[in-house]
C-alpha positions in Angstrom: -76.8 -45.3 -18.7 -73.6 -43.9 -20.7 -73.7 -42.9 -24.0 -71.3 -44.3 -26.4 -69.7 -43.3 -29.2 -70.0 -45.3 -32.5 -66.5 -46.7 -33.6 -64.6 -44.9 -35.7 -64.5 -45.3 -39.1 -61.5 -48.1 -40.3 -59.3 -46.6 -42.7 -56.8 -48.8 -45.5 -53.7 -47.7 -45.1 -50.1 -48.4 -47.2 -46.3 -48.2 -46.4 -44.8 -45.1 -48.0 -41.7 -45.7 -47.5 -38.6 -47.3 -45.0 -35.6 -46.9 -43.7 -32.9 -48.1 -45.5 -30.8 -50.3 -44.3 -27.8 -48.4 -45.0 -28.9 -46.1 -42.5 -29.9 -48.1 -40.2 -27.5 -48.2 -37.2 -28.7 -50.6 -34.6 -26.4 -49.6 -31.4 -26.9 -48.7 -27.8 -27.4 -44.5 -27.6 -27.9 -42.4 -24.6 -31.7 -42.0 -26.1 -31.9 -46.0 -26.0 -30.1 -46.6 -22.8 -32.8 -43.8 -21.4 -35.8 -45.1 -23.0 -35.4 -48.7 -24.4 -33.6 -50.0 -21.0 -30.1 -49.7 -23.2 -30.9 -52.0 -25.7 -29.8 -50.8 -29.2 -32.1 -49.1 -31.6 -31.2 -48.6 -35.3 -33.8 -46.0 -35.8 -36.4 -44.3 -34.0 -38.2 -41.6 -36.4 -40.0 -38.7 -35.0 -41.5 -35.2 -35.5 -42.5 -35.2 -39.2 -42.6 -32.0 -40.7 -42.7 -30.5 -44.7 -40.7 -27.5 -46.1 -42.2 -24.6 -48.0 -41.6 -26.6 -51.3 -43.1 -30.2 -49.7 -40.1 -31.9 -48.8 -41.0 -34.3 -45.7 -38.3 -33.9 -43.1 -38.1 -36.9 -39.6 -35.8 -36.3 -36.9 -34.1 -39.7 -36.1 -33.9 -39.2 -32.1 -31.5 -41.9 -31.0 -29.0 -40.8 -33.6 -29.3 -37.0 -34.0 -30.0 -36.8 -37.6 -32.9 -35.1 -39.5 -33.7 -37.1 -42.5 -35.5 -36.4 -45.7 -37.9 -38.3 -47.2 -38.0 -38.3 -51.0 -41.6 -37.7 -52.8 -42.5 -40.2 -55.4 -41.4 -37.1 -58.2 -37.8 -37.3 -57.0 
């Protein structure tokens, strides 16, 4: 008989942030004619990563742009 695992623990979770919509650009994109069978895309956020001083970077694939997120001090 297999062995299960128990289910993980549920976390509560909150939005941090979003895109605004000023920089949102919902257009067709050689990324979304690729992967989202060429419909348009106004953001597709990827790749997070923080600076030596804590800024959070995302790369924004369909649009080539690396964006950073402010922190609640800013």
């Amino acid at each position: 008989m297999p062995s299960f695992q128990p289910l993980p623990r549920q976390l509560t979770t909150q939005v941090h942030t979003e895109m605004p919509q000023l920089l949102r650009r919902p257009v067709v994109t050689e990324w979304s004619r690729t992967n989202k069978r060429s419909h348009p895309v106004d953001c597709f956020l990827e790749g997070p990563c923080f600076d030596r001083v804590g800024h959070l970077y995302v790369a924004d694939i369909p649009h080539g742009r690396i964006l950073r997120i402010p922190s609640e001090r800013e």
